[in-house]
C-alpha positions as CSV (number, residue, x, y, z in Angstrom):
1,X,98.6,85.9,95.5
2,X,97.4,89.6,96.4
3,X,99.4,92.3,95.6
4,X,100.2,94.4,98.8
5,X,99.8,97.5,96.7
6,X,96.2,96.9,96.2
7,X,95.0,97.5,99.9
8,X,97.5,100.3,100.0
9,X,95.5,102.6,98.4
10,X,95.2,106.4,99.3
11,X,92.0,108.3,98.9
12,X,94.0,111.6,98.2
13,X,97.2,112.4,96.2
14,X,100.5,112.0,97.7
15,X,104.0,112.8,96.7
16,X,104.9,109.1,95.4
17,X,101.8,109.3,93.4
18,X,103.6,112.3,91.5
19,X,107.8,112.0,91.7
20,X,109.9,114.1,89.0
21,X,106.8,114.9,87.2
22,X,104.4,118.2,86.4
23,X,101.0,117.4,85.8
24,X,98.9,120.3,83.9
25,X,95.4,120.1,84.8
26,X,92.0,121.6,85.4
27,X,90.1,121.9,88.7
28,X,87.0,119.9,88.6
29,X,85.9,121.0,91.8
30,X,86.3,122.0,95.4
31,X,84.4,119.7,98.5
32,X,85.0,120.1,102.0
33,X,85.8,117.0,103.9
34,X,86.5,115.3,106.4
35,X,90.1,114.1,107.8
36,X,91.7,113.4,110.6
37,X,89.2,114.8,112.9
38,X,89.0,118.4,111.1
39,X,87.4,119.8,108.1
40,X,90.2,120.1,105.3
41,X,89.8,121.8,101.4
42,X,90.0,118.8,99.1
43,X,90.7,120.2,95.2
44,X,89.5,117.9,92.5
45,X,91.0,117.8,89.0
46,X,89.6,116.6,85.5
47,X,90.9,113.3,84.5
48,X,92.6,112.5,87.9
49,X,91.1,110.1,89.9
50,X,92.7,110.8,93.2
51,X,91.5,114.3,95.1
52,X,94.1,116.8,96.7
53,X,94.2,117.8,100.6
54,X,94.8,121.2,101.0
55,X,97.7,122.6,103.6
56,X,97.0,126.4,104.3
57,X,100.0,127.8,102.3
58,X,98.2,125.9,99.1
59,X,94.8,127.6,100.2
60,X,96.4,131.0,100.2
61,X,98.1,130.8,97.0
62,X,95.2,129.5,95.1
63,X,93.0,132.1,96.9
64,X,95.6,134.9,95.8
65,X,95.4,133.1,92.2
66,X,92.3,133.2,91.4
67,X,89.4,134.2,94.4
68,X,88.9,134.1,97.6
69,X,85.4,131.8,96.7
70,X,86.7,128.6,95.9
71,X,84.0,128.4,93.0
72,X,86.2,130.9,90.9
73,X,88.9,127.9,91.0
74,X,86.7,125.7,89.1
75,X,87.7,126.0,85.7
76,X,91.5,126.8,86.5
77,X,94.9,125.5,85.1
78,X,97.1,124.7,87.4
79,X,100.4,122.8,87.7
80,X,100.7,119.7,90.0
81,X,103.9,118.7,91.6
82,X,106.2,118.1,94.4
83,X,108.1,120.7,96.2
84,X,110.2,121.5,98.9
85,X,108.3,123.3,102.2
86,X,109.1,124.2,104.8
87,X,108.1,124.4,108.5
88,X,108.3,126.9,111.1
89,X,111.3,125.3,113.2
90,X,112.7,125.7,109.8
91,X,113.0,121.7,109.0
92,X,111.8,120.8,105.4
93,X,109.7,118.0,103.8
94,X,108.4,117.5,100.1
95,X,104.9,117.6,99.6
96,X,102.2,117.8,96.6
97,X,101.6,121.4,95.6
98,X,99.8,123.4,93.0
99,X,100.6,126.7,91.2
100,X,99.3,128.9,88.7
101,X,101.1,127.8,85.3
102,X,104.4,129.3,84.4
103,X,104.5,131.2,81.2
104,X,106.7,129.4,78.3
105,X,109.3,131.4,76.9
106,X,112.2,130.1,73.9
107,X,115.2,131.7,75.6
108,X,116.9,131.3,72.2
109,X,114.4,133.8,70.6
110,X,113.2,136.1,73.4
111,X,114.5,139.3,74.5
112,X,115.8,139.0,77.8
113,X,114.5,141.0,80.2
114,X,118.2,141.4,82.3
């Protein structure tokens, strides 16, 4: 008997396909496509199979990251995960997200900065 998951499948990442986790990976490339009736960024990483969609707020913060030419994000580290946004009537929703890498730091043997 089929599996119902197997013609569930979803061209782009979503937020079940990530859960509690942080995914560190490297942009593969940037394509223009399709969806929904409008043109939307789609960000591709190395070893993922699945592309990203990308919401405006993502767009900015990986054009404030690293270049406003998407070709400079080729290349990049980033971290993928799901967090809380938020909309402009103020109601919240999780969805997938990227950002530039935090820097690791040993709080037993750094100096704290406060």
């Amino acid at each position: 008997m089929p599996n119902v998951n197997e013609f569930l499948q979803f061209k782009y990442v979503r937020k079940e396909d990530i859960r509690d986790q942080i995914f560190l990976l490297k942009i593969k490339g940037v394509t223009v496509e399709r969806f929904g009736g409008d043109d939307r960024l789609v960000v591709y990483f190395d070893r993922a199979r699945k592309g990203m969609l990308l919401d405006r707020d993502t767009i900015t913060s990986l054009g404030k990251d690293f270049g406003e030419h998407t070709d400079l994000w080729v290349g990049a580290e980033v971290e993928v995960l799901v967090e809380r946004k938020f909309r402009r009537d103020g109601t919240s929703f999780e969805g997938v997200t990227v950002r530039k890498p935090l820097p690791k730091v040993d709080g037993a043997e750094a100096e704290l900065p406060f």
